[in-house]
MARKOL-713047 format. One record per residue: residue in one letter; x, y, z of N, C-alpha, C in turn. Coordinates in steps of 0.1 Angstrom, whole numbers. Example, Ala and Ser with C-alpha at 12.3 -4.5 7.8 and 13.67 -1.06 7.14 Angstrom:
// residues 2
ATOM rest    nu    nv    nw   cau   cav   caw    cu    cv    cw
ATOM    A   132   -57    78   123   -45    78   132   -33    78
ATOM    S   128   -22    71   137   -11    71   129     0    79
END
This chain:
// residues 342
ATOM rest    nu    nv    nw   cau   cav   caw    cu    cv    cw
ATOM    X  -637   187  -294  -631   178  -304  -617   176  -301
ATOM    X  -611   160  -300  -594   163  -303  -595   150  -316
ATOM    X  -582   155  -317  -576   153  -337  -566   145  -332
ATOM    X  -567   135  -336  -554   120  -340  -551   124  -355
ATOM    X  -534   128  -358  -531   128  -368  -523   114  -365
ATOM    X  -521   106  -381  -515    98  -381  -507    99  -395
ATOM    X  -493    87  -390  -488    90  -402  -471    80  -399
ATOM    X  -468    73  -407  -459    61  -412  -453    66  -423
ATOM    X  -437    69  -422  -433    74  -435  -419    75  -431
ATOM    X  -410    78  -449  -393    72  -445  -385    85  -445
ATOM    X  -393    93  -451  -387   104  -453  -391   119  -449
ATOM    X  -381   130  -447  -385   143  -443  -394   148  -455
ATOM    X  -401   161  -453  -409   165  -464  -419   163  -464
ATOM    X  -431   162  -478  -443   157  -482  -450   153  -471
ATOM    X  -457   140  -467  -463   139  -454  -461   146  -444
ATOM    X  -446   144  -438  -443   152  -423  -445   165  -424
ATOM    X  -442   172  -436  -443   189  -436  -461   193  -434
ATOM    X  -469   185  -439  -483   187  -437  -491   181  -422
ATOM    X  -480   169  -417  -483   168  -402  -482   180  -396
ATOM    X  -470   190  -401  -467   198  -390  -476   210  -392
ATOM    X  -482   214  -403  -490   222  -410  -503   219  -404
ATOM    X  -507   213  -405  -519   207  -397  -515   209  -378
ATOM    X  -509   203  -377  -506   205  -356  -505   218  -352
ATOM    X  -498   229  -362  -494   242  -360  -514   249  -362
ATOM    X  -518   243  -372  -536   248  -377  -544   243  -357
ATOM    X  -542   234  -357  -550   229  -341  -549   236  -335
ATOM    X  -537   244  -333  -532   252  -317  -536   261  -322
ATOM    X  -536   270  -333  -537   279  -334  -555   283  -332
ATOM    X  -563   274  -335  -574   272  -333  -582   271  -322
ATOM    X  -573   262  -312  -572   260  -303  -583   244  -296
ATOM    X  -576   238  -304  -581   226  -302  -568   217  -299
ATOM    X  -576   210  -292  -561   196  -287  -562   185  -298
ATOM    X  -552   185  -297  -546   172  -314  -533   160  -303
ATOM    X  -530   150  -313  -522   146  -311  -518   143  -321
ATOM    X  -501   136  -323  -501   127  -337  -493   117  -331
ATOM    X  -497   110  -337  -496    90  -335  -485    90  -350
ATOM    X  -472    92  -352  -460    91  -359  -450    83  -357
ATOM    X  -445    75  -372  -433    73  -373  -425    78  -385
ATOM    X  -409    77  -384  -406    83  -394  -392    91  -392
ATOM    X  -380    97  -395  -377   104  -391  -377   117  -389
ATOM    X  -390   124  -391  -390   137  -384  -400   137  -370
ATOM    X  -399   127  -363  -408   127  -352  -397   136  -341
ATOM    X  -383   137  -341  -380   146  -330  -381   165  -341
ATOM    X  -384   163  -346  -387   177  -354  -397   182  -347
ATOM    X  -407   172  -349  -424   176  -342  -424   176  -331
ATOM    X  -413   168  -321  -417   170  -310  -410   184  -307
ATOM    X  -397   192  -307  -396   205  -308  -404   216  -313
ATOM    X  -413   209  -319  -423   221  -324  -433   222  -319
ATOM    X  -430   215  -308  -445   211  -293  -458   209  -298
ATOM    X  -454   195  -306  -463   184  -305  -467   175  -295
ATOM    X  -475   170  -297  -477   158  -284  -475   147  -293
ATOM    X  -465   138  -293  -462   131  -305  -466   113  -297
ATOM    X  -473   107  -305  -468    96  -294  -462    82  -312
ATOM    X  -453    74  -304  -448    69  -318  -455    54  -321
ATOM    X  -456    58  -336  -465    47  -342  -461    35  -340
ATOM    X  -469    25  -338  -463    12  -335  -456     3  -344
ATOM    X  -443    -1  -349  -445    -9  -364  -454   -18  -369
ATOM    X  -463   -21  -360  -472   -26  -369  -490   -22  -376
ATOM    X  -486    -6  -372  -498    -1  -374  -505    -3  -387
ATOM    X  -496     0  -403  -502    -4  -414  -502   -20  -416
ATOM    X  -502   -28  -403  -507   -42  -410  -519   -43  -404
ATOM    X  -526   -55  -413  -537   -64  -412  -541   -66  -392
ATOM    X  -533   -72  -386  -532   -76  -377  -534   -64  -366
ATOM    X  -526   -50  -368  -530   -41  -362  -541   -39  -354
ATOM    X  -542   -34  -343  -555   -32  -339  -561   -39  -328
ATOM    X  -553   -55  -332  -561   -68  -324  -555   -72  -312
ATOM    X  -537   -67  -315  -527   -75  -309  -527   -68  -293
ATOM    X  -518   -72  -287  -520   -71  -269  -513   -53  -269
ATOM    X  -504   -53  -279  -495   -43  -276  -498   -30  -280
ATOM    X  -510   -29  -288  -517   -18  -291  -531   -17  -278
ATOM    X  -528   -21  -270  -536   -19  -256  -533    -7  -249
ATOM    X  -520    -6  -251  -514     4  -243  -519    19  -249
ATOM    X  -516    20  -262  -519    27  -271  -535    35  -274
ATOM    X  -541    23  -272  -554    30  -266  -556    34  -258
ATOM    X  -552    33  -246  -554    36  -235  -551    51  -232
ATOM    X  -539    53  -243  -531    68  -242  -542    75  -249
ATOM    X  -547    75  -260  -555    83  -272  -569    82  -261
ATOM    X  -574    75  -257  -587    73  -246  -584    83  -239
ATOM    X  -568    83  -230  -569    94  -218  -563   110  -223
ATOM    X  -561   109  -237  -560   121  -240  -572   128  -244
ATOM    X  -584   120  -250  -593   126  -255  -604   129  -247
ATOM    X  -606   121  -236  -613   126  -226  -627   122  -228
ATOM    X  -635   128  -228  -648   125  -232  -653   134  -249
ATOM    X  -643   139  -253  -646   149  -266  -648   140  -277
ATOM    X  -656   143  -284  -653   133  -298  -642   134  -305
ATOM    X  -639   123  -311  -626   120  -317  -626   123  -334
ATOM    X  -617   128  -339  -615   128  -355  -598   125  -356
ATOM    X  -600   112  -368  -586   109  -369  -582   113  -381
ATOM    X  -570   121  -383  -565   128  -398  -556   113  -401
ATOM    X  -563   104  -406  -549    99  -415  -540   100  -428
ATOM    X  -529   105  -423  -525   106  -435  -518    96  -443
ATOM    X  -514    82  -437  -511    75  -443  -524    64  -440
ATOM    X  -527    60  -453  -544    52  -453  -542    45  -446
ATOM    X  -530    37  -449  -533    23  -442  -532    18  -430
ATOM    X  -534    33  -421  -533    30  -411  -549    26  -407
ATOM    X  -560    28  -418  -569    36  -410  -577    19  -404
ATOM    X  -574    12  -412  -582    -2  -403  -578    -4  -389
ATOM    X  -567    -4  -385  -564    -7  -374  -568    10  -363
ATOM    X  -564    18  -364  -573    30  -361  -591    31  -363
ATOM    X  -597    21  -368  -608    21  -369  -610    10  -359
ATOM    X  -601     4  -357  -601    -8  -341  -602    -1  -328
ATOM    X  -589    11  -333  -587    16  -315  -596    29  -312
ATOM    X  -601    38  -324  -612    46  -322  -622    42  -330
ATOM    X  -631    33  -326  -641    33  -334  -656    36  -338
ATOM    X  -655    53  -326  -664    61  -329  -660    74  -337
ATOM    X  -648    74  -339  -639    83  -342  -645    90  -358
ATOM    X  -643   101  -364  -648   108  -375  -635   103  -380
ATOM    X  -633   102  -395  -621    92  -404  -616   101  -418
ATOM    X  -606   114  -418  -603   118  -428  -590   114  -429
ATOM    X  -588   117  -447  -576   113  -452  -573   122  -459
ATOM    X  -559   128  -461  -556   139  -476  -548   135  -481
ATOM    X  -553   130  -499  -545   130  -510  -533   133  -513
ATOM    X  -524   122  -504  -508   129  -504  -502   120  -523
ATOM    X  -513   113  -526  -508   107  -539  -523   106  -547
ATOM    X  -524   102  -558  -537   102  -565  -542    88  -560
ATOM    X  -534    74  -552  -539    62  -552  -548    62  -542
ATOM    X  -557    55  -540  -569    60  -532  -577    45  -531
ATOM    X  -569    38  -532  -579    21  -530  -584    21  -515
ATOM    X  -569    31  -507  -570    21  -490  -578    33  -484
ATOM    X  -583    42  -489  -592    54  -486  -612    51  -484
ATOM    X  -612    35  -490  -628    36  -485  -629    34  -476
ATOM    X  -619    36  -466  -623    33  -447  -628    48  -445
ATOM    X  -622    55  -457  -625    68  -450  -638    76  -448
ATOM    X  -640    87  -440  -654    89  -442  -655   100  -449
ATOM    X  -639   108  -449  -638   122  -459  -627   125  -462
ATOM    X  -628   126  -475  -613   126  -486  -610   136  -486
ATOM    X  -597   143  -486  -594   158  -491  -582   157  -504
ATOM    X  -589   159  -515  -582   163  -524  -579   176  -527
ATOM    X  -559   176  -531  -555   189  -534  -556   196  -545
ATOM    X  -561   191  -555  -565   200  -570  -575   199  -573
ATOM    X  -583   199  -584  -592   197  -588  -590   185  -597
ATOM    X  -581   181  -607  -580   172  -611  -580   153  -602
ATOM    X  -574   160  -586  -573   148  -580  -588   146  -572
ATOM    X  -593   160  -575  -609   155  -564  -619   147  -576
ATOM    X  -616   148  -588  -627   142  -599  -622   129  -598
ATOM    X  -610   123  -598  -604   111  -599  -610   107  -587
ATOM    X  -609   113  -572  -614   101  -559  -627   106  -562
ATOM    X  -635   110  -566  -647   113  -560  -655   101  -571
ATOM    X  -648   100  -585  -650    87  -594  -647    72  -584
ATOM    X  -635    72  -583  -632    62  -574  -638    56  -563
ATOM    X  -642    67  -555  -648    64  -542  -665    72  -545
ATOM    X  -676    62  -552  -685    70  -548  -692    72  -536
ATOM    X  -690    60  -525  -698    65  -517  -690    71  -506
ATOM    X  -677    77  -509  -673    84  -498  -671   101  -501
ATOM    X  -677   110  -490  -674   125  -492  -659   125  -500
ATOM    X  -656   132  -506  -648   140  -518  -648   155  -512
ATOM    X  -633   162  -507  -639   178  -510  -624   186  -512
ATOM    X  -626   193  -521  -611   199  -525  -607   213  -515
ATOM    X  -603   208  -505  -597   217  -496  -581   223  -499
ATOM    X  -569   215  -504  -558   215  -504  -548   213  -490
ATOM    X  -541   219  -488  -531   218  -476  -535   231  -469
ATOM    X  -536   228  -456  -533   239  -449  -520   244  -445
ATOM    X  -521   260  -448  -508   263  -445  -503   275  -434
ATOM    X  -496   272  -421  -496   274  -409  -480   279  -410
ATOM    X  -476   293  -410  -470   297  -407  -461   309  -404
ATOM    X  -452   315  -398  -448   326  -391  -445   335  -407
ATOM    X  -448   346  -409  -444   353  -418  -434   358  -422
ATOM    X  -429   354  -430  -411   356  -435  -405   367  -439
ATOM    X  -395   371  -436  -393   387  -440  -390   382  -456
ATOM    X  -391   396  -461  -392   403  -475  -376   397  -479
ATOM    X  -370   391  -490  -361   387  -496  -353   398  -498
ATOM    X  -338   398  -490  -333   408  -496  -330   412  -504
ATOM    X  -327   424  -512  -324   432  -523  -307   428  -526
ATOM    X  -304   426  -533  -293   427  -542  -287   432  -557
ATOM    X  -275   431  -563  -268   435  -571  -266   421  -576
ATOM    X  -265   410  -572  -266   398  -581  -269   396  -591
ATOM    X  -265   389  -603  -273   384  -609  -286   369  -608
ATOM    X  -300   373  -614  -305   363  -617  -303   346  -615
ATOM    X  -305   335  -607  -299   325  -607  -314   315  -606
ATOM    X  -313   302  -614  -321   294  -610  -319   284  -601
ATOM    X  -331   278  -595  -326   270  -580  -337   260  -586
ATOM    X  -333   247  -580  -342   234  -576  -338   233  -564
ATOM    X  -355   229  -558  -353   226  -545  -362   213  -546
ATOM    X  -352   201  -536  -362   190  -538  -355   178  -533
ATOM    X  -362   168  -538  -354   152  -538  -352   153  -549
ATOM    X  -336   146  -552  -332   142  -567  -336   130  -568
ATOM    X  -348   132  -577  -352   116  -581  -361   118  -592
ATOM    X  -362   109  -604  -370   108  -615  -385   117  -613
ATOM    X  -393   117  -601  -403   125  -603  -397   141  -605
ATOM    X  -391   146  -600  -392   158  -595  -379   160  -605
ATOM    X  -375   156  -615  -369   158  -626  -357   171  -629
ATOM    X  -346   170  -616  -339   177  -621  -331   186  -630
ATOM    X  -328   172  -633  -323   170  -649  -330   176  -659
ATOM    X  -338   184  -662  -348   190  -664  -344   203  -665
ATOM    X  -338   206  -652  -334   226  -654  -323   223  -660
ATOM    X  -309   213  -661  -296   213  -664  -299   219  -681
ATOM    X  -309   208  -690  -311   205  -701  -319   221  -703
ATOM    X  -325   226  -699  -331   239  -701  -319   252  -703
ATOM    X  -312   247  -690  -304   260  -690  -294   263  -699
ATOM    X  -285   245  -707  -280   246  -718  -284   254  -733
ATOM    X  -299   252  -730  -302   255  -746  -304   274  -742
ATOM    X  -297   279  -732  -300   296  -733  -284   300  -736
ATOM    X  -285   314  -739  -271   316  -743  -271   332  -741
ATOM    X  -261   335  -732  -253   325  -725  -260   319  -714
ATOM    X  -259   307  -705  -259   296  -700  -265   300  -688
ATOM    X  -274   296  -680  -280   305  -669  -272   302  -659
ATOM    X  -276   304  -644  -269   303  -637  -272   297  -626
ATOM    X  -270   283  -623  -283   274  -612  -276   272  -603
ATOM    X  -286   267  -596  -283   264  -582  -289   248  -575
ATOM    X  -285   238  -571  -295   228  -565  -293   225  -554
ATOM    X  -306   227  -549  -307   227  -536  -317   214  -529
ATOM    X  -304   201  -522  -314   191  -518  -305   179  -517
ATOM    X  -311   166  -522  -303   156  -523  -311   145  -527
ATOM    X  -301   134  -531  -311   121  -536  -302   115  -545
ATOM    X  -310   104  -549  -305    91  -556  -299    96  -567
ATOM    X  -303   106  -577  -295   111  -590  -286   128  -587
ATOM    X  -285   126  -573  -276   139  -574  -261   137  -579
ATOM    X  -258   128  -582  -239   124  -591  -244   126  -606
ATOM    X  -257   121  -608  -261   120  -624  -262   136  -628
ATOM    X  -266   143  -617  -272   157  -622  -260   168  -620
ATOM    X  -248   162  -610  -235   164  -615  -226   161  -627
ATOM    X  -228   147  -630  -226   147  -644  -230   153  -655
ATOM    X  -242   154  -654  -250   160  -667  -243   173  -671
ATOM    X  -242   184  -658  -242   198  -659  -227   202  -666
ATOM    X  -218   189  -662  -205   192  -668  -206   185  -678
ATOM    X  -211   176  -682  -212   173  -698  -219   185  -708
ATOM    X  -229   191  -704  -237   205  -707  -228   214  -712
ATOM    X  -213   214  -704  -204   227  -699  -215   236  -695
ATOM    X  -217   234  -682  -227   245  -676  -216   251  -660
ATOM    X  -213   257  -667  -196   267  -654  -207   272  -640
ATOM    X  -215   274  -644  -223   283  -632  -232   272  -623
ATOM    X  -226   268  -619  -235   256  -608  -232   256  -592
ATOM    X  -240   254  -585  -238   248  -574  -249   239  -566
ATOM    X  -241   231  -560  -246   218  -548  -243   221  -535
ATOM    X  -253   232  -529  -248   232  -514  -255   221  -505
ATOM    X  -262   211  -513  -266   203  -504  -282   205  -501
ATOM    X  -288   194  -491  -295   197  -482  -298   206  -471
ATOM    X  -309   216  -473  -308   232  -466  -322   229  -459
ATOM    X  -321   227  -444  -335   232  -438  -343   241  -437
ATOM    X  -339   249  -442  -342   263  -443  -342   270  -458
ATOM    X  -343   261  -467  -335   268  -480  -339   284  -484
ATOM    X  -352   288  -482  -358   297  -486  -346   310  -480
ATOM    X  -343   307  -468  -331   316  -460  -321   320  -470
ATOM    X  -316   314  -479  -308   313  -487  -307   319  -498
ATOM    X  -319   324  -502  -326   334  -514  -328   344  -511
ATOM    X  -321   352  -527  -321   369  -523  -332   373  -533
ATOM    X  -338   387  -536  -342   393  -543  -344   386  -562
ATOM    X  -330   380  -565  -333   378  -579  -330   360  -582
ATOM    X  -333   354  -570  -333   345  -573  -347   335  -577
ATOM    X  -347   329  -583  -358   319  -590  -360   309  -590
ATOM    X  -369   303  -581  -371   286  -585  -377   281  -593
ATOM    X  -374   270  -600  -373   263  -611  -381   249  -604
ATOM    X  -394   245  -604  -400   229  -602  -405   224  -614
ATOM    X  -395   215  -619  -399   203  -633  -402   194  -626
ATOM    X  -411   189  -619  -416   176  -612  -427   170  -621
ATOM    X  -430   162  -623  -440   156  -636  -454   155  -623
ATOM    X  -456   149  -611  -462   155  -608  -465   161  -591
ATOM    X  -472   163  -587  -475   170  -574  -486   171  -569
ATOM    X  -489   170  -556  -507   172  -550  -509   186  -551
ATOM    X  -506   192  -540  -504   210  -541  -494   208  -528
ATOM    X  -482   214  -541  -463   213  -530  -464   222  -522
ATOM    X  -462   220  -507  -459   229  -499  -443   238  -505
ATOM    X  -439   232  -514  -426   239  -514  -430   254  -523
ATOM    X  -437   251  -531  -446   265  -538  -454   274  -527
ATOM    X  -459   266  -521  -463   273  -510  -458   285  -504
ATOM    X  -447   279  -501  -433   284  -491  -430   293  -498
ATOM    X  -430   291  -512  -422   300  -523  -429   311  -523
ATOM    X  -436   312  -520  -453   324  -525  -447   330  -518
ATOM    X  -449   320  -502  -448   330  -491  -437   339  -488
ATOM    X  -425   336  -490  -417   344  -493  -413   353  -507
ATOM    X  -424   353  -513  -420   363  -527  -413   357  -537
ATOM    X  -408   347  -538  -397   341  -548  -402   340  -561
ATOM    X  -401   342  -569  -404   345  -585  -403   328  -586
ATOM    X  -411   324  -592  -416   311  -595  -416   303  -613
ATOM    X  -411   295  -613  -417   289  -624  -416   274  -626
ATOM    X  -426   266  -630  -431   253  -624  -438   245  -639
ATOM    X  -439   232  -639  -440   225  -648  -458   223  -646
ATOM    X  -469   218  -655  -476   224  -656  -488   212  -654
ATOM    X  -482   204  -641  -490   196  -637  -501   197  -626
ATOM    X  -512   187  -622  -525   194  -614  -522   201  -605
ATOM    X  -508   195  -595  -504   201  -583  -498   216  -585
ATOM    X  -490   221  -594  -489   229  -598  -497   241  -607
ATOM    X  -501   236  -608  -514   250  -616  -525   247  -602
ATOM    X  -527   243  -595  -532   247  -583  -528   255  -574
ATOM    X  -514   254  -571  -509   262  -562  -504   274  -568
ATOM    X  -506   272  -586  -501   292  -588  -511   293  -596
ATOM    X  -523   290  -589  -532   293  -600  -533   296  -609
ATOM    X  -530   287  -621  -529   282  -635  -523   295  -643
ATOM    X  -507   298  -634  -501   309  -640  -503   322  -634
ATOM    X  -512   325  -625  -511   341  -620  -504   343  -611
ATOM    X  -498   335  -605  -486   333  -597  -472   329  -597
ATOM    X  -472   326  -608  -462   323  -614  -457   317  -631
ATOM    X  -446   314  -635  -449   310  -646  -451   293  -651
ATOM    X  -459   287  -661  -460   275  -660  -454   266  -673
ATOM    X  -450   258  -679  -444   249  -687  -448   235  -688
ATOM    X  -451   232  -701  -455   217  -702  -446   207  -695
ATOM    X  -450   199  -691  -443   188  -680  -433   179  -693
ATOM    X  -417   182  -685  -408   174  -695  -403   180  -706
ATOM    X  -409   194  -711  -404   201  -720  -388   211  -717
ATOM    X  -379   206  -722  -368   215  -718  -368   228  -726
ATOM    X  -372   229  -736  -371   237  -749  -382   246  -741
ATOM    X  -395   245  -737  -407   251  -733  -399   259  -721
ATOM    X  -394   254  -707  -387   255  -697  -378   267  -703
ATOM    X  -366   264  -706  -360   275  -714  -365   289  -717
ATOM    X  -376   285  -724  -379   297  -730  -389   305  -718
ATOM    X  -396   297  -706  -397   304  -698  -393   311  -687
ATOM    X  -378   303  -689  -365   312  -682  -357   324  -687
ATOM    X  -361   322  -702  -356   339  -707  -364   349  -705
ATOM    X  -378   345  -705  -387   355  -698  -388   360  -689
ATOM    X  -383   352  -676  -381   353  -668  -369   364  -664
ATOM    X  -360   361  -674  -347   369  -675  -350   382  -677
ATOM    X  -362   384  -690  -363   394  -695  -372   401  -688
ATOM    X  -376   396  -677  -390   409  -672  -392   400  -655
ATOM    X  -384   403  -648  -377   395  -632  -389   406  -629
ATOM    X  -393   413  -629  -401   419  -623  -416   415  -620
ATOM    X  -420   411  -630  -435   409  -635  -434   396  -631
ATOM    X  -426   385  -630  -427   374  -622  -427   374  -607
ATOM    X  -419   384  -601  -416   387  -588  -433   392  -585
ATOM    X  -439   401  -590  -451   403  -589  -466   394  -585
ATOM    X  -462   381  -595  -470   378  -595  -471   368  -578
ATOM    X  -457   366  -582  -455   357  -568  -455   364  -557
ATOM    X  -460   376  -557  -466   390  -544  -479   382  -542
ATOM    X  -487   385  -556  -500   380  -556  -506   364  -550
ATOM    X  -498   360  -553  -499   347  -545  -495   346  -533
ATOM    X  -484   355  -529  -481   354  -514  -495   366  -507
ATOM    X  -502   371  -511  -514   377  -508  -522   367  -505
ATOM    X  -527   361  -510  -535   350  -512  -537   339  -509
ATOM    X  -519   335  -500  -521   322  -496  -529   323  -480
ATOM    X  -526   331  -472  -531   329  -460  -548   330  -459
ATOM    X  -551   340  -469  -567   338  -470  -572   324  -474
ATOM    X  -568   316  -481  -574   303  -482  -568   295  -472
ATOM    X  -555   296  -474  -550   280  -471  -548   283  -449
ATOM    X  -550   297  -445  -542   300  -430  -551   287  -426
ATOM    X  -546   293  -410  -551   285  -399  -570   284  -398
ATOM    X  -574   295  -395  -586   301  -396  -600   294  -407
ATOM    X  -592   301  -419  -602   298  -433  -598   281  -433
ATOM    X  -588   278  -434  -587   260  -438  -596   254  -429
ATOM    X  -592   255  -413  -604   253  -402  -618   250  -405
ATOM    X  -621   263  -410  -635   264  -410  -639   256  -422
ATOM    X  -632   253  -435  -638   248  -445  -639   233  -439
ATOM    X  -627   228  -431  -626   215  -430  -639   212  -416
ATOM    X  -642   221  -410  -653   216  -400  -666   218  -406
ATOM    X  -671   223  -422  -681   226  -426  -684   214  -429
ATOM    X  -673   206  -438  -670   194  -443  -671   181  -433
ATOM    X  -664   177  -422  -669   172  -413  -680   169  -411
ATOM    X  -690   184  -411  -706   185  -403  -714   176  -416
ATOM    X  -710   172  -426  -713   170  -436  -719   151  -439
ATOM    X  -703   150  -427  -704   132  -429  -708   129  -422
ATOM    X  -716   113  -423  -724   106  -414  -717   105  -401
ATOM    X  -727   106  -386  -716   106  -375  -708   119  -372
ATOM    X  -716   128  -374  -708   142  -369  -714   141  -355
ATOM    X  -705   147  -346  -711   152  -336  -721   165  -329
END
């Protein structure tokens, strides 16, 4: 078998972090992959020894497929794949008509990086990351396979969070922007007394607003170190992430969080109660509630332990579902499933 991941996108994160989650799952398996990318993290993947080849701008149009200049392009995916049968991971749909041009014997999966799912009946197998989003495409799309796999998650094991004398501190980690609802911890941490002590970690469109807020709050304990490639590096023993996002597929950034131990607590939407399973991983809060949030940060305050715990239990747990291995196998069970297996 080799795997065409594909994928058209403007930003780091979300998509590209599951390209690379996925490419890191192939090797380790030991299957040859490629990915057909644009975007700016394509010199990322290529350091992370990918075989990257870059998407053409006109892959998500109509036209794709037909024109002279996607000649070449076949030619490359032809001589990489050799005589093996082909499976193309798209992760951005709309590439998949014109990819149904240049492989079109090729097996055709897509994963639910959003709930929209119109440009997915090309597909031959959907991967939804919750359960809430596999009822939605599986309604949507009847005659195409549905199977709630989630993200795979492929990576080196992180040492243990060091111990400290610190106090307690909450963190956002993210894009500042209306979904992922910053503004959200500022208004939580005012209503505790005294005032907790946060941290945001990231950047975006309302990062001046979420500077504003904090000092209109009088919230003294803040900081903005920015954008951190690495943020998890950055966290000690008693620190806590804080995700008010309204919503989510299943975030690699919880993921991450498991995986290094970080005491968790997250707003209480599908993507989220999937990835801490509905609370035993972490703590959960109605989406948008500051007053709810709050009060799950005093708890948090009041028993750092029993949170830290549970986010043990989920860092237990992630590599048995989601590793290289187990993800593998569920997704080639699934494959053998759709019309046109090999």
């Amino acid at each position: 078998m080799f795997v065409v991941q594909a994928a058209v996108v403007k930003g780091r994160g979300g998509i590209a972090t599951a390209v690379a989650h996925y490419e890191r799952m192939f090797r380790a398996v030991g299957v040859r992959s490629a990915v057909l990318f644009s975007g700016p993290s394509i010199d990322t993947l290529r350091q992370q020894g990918a075989d990257v080849l870059e998407a053409p701008p006109l892959l998500t149009s109509p036209l794709a497929g037909v024109l002279p200049l996607f000649a070449d392009l076949r030619a490359q995916l032809s001589s990489r794949a050799g005589a093996e049968p082909v499976v193309v991971i798209a992760h951005s749909d709309l590439t998949i008509p014109a990819l149904r041009r240049l492989a079109p014997n090729a097996r055709f999966v897509t994963p639910c990086h959003s709930d929209k799912v119109k440009h997915k009946r090309g597909a031959d197998l959907v991967i939804a990351l919750n359960p809430t989003q596999r009822d939605r495409a599986a309604a949507a799309l009847p005659s195409v396979r549905v199977a709630l796999l989630g993200n795979p998650y492929v990576a080196e094991q992180p040492p243990r969070l060091p111990e400290t004398s610190a106090p307690p501190r909450f963190n956002f980690v993210g894009r500042f922007i209306n979904t992922k609802d910053p503004m959200l911890l500022a208004r939580a941490a005012a209503q505790m007394t005294p005032h907790a002590s946060l941290r945001f970690i990231g950047d975006g469109e309302l990062i001046d607003e979420v500077g504003s807020l904090c000092a209109d709050l009088g919230l003294a304990s803040v900081e903005f170190p920015g954008w951190l490639p690495s943020p998890f590096a950055a966290f000690h023993a008693n620190d806590i992430l804080v995700l008010p996002s309204h919503w989510e597929g299943l975030p690699y950034l919880l993921q991450e969080a498991l995986d290094h131990g970080v005491a968790t607590i997250a707003a209480g939407n599908a993507g989220n109660r999937a990835a801490l399973a509905d609370g035993a991983y972490g703590g959960l809060f109605p989406v948008g509630d500051a007053a709810a949030l709050a009060e799950e940060m005093r708890a948090a305050l009041a028993d750092l332990d029993g949170l830290r715990a549970k986010a043990e239990k989920g860092r237990a747990a992630l590599r048995a579902r989601y590793g290289a291995e187990p993800f593998w196998r569920a997704l080639t069970a699934e494959l053998e499933k759709v019309s046109g297996n090999a």
